[in-house]
ZABAGU-459741 format. One record per atom (N, C-alpha, C): atom name; x, y, z. Coordinates in Angstrom, 3 decimals. Each point is the difference from the previous one (the first is absolute). Layout:
<rs>
- a / px / py / pz
- CA / X / Y / Z
...
</rs>
This chain:
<rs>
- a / px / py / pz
- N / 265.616 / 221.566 / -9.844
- CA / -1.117 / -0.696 / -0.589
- C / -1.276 / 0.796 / 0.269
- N / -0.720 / 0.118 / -0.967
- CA / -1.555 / 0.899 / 0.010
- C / -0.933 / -1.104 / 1.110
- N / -0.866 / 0.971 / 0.523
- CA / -1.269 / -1.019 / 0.706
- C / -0.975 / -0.673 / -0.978
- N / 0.504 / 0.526 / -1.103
- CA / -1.011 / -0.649 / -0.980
- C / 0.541 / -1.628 / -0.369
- N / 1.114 / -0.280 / -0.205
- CA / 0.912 / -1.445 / -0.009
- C / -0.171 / -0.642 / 0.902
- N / 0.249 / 0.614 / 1.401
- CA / 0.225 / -0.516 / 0.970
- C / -1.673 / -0.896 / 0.570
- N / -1.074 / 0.770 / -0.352
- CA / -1.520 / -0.298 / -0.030
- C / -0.216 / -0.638 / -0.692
- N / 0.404 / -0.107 / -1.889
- CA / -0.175 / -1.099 / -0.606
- C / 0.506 / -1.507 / 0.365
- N / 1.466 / 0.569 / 0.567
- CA / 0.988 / -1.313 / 0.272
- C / -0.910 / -1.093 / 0.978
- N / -0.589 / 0.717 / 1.116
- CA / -0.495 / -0.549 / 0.775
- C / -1.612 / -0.522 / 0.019
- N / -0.646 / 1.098 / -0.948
- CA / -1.333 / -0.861 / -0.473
- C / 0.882 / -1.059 / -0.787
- N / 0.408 / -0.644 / -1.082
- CA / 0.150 / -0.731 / -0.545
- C / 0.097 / -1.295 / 0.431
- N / 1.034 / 0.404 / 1.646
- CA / 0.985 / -1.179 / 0.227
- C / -1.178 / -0.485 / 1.299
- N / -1.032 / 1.050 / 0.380
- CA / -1.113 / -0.242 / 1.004
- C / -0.954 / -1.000 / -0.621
- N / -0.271 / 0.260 / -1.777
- CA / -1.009 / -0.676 / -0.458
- C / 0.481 / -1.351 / -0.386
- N / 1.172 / -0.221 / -0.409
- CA / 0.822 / -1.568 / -0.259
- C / 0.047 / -0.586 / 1.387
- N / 0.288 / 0.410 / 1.570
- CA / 0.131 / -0.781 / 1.089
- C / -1.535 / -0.323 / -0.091
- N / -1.224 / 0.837 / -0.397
- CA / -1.229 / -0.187 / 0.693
- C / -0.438 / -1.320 / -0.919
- N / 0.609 / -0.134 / -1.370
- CA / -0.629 / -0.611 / -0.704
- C / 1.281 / -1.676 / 0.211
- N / 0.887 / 0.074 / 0.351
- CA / 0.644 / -1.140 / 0.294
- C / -0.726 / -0.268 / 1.395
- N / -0.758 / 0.522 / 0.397
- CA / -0.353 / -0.855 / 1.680
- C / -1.227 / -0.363 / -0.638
- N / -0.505 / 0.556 / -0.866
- CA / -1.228 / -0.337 / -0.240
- C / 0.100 / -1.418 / -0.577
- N / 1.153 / -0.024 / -1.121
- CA / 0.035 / -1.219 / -0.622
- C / 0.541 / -1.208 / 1.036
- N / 0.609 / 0.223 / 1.379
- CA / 0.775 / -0.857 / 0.480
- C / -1.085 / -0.812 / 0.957
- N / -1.041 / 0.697 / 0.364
- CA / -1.411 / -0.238 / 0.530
- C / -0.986 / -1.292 / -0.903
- N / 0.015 / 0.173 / -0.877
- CA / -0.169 / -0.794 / -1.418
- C / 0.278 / -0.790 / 0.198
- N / 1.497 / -0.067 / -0.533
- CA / 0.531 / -1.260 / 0.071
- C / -0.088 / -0.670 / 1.639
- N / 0.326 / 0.346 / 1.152
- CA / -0.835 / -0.911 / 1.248
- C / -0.758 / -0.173 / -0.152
- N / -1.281 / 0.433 / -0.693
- CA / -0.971 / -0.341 / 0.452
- C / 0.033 / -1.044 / -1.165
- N / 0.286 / -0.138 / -0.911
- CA / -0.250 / -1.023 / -0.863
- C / 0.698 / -1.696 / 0.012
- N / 1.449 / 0.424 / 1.034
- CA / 0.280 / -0.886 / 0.595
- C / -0.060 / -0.644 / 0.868
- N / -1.038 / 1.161 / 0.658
- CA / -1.154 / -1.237 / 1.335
- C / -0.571 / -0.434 / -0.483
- N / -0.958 / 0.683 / -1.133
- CA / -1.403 / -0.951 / -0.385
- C / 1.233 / -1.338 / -0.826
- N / 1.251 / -0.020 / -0.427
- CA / 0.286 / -1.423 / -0.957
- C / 0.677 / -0.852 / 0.942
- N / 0.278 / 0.433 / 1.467
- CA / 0.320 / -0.673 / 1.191
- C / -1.125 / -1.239 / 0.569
- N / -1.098 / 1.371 / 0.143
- CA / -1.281 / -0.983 / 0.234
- C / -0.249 / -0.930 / -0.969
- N / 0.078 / 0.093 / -0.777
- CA / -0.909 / -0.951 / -1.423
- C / 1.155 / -1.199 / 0.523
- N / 1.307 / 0.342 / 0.452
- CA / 0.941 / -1.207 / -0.047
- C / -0.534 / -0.996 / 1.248
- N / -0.566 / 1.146 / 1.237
- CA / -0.411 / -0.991 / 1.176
- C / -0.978 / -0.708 / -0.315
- N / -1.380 / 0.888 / -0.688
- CA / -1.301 / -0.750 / -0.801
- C / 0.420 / -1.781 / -0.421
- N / 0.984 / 0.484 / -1.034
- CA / 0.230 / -1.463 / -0.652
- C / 1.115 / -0.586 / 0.682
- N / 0.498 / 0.118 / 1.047
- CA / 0.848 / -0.958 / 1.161
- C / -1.292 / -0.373 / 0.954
- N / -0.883 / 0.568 / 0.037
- CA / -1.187 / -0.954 / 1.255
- C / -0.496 / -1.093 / -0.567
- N / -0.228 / 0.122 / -1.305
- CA / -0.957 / -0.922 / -0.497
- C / 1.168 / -1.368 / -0.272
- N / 1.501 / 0.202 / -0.011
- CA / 0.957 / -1.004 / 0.273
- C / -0.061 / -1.279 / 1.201
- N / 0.442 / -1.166 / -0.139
- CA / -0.210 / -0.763 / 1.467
- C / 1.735 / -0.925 / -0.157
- N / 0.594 / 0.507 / -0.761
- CA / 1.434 / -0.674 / 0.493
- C / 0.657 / 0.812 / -1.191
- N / 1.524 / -0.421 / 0.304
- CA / 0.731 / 0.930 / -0.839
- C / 0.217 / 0.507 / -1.318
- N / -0.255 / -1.558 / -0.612
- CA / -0.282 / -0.239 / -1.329
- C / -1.009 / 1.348 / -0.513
- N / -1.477 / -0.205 / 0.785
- CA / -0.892 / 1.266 / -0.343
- C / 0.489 / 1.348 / 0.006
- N / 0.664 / 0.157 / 1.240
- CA / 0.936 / 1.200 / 0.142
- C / 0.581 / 0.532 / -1.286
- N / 0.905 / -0.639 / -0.561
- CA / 0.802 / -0.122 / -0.956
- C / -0.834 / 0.044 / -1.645
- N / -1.161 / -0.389 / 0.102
- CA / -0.834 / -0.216 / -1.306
- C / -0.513 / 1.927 / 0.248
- N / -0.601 / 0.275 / 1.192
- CA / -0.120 / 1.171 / 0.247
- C / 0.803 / 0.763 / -0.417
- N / 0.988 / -0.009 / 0.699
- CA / 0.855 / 0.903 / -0.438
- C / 0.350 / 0.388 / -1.101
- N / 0.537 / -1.056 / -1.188
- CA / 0.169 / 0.086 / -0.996
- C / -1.175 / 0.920 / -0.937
- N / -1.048 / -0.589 / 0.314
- CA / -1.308 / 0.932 / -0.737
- C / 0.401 / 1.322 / 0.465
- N / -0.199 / 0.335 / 1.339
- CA / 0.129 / 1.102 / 0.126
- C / 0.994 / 0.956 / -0.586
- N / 1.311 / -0.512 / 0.172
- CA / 1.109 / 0.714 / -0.346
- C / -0.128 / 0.076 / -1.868
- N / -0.620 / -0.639 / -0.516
- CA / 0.221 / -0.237 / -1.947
- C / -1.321 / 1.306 / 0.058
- N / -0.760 / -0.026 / 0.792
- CA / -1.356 / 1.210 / -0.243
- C / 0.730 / 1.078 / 0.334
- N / 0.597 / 0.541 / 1.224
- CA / 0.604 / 1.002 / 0.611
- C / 1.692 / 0.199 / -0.401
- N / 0.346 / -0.433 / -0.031
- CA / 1.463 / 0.185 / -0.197
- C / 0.476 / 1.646 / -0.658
- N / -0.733 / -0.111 / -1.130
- CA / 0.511 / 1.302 / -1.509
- C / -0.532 / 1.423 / 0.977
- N / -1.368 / -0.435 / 0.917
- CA / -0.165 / 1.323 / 0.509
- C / 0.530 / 0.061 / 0.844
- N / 0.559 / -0.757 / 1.255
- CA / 0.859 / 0.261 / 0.765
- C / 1.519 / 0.334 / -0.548
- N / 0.450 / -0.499 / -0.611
- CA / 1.334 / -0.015 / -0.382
- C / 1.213 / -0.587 / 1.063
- N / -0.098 / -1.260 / -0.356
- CA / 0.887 / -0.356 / 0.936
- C / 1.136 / -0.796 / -0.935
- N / 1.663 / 0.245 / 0.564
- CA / 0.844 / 0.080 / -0.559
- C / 0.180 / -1.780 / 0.029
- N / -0.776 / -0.597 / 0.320
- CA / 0.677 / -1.377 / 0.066
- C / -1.333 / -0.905 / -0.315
- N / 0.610 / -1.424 / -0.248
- CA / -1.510 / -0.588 / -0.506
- C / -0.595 / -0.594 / 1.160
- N / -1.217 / -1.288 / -0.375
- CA / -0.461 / -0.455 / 0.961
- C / 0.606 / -0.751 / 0.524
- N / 0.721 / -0.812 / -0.177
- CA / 1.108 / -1.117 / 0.522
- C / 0.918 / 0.722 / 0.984
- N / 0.618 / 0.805 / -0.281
- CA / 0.687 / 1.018 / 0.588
- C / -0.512 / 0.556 / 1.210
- N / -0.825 / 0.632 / -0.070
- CA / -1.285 / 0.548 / 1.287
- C / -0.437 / -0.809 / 1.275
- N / -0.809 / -1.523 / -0.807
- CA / 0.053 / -1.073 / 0.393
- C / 1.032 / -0.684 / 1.011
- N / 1.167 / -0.218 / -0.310
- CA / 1.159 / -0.709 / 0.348
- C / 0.512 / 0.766 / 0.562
- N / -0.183 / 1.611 / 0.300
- CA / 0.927 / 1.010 / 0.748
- C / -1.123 / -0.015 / 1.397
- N / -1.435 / 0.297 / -0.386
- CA / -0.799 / -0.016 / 1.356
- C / 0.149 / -1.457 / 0.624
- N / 0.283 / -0.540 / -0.378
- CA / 0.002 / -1.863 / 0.617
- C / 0.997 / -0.018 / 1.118
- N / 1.438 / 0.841 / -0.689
- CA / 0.965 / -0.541 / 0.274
- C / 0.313 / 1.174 / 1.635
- N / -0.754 / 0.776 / -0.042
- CA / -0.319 / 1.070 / 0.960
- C / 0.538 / 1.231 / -0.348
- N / 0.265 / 0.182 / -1.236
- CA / 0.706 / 1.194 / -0.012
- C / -1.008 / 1.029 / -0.879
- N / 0.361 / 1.557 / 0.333
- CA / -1.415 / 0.729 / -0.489
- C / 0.781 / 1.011 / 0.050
- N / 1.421 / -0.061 / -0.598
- CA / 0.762 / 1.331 / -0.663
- C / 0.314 / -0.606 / -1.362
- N / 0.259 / 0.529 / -0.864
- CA / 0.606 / 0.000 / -1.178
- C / 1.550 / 0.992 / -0.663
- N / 0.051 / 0.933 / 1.331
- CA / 0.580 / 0.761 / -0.382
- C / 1.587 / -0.411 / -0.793
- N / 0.496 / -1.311 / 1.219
- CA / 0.953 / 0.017 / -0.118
- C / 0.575 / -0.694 / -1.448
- N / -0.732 / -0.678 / -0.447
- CA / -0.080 / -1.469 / -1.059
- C / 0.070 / -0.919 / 0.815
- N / 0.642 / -0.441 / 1.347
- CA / -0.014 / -1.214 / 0.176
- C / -1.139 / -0.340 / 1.250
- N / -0.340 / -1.114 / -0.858
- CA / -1.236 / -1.009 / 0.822
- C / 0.522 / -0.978 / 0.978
- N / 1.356 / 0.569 / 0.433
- CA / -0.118 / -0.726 / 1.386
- C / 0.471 / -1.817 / -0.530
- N / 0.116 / -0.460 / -1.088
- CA / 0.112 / -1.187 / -0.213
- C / 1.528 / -0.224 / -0.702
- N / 0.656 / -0.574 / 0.863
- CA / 1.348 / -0.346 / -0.338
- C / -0.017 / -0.902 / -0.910
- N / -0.828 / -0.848 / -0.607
- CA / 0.258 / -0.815 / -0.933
- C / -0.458 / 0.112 / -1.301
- N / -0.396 / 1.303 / -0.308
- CA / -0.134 / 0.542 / -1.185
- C / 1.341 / 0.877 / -0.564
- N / 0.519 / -0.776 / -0.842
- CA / 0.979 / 0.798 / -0.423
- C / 0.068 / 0.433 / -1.736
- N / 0.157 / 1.380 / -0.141
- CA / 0.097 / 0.346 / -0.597
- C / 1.150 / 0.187 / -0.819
- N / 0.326 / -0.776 / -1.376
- CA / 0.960 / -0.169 / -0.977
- C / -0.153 / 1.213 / -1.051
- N / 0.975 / 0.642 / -0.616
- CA / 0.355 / 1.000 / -0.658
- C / 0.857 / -0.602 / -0.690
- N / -0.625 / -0.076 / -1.648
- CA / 1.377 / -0.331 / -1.270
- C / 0.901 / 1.080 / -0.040
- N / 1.119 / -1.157 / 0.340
- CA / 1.414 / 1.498 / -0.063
- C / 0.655 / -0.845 / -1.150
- N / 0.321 / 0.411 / -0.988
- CA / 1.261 / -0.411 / -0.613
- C / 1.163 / -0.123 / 0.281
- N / 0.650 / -1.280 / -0.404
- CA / 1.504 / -0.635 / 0.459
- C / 0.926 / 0.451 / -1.302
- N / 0.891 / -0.307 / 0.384
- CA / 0.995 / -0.526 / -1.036
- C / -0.609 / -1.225 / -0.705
- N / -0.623 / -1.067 / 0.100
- CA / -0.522 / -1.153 / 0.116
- C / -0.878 / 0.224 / -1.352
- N / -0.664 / 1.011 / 0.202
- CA / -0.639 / 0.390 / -0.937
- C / 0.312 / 0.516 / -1.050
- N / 1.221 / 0.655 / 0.303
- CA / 0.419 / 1.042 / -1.260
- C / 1.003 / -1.439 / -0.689
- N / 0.198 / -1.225 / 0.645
- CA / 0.685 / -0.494 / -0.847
- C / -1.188 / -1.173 / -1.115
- N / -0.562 / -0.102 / 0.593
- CA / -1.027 / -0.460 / -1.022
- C / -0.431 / 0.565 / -1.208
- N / 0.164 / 1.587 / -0.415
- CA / 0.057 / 0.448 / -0.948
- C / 0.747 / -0.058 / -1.179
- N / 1.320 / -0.589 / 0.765
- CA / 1.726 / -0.196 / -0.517
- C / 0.089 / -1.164 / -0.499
- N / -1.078 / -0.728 / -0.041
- CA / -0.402 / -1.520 / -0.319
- C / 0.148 / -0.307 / -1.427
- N / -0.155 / 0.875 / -0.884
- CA / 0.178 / 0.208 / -1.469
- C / 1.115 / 0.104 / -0.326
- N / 1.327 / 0.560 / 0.922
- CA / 0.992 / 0.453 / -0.295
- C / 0.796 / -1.566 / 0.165
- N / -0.219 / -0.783 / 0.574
- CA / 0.520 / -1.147 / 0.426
- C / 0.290 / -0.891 / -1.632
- N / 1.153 / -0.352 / 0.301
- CA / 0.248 / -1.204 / -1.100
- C / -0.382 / -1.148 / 0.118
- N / -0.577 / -0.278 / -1.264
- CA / -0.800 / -1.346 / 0.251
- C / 0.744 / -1.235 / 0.126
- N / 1.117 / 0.087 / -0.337
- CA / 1.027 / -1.267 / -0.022
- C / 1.109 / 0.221 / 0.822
- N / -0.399 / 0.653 / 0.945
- CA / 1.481 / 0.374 / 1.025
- C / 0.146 / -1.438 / 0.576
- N / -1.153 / -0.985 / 0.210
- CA / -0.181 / -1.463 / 0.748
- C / -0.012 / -1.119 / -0.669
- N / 0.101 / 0.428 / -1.292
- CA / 0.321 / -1.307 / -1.119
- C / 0.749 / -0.713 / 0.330
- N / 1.049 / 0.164 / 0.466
- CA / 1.357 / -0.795 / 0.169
- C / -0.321 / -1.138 / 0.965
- N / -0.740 / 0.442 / 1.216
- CA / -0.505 / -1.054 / 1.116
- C / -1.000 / -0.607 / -0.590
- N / -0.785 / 0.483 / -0.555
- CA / -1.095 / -1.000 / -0.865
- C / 0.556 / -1.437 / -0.740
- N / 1.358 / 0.300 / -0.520
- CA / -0.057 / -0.830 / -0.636
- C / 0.800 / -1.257 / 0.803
- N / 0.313 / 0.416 / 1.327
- CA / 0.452 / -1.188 / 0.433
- C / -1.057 / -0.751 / 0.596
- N / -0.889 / 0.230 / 0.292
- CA / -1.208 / -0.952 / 0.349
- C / -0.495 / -1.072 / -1.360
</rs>
């Protein structure tokens, strides 16, 4: 490899680290100042309810620039409940259960519903 590649390779990859720290600086700092604004409007709160009216404002103003993968209810009900990972999916609450439509047989025979004869039960009908 020439020193000339090897010098480009490394200005290049020097000026993308300098400019990702630069941007990563940014973004902290922009998520202190939308941290604070959250304590701002939690002081002026005096029970939970306020808390919660707070919050909500806050999070519908801030949310799109923060980017957070979950809503306010979610956030809400995960800091309550004491938990302050997300990584795993689960919130720690055994009584949330999560249902997934699987198809049965059950189902596939309901389709077969057309195929059925309409007078296969005539015969018992008519003894009533």
């Amino acid at each position: 490899m020439s020193v000339e590649f090897e010098k480009a390779k490394t200005d290049v990859l020097g000026h993308i680290e300098s400019l990702l720290e630069e941007i990563e600086q940014e973004i902290a700092l922009s998520h202190q100042e939308k941290y604070a604004l959250l304590e701002d409007a939690f002081g002026s709160a005096s029970d939970v309810d306020e808390l919660r009216v707070a919050f909500d404002q806050w999070f519908m103003e801030h949310s799109d620039d923060i980017g957070f993968d979950h809503d306010a209810d979610e956030i809400w009900d995960h800091a309550l409940g004491g938990e302050h990972s997300y990584a795993t999916g689960d919130d720690g609450d055994e009584d949330d259960v999560v249902f997934e439509e699987v198809a049965t047989d059950d189902d596939e025979d309901d389709d077969d519903d057309d195929d059925v004869e309409d007078d296969v039960f005539d015969d018992e009908d008519e003894n009533y």
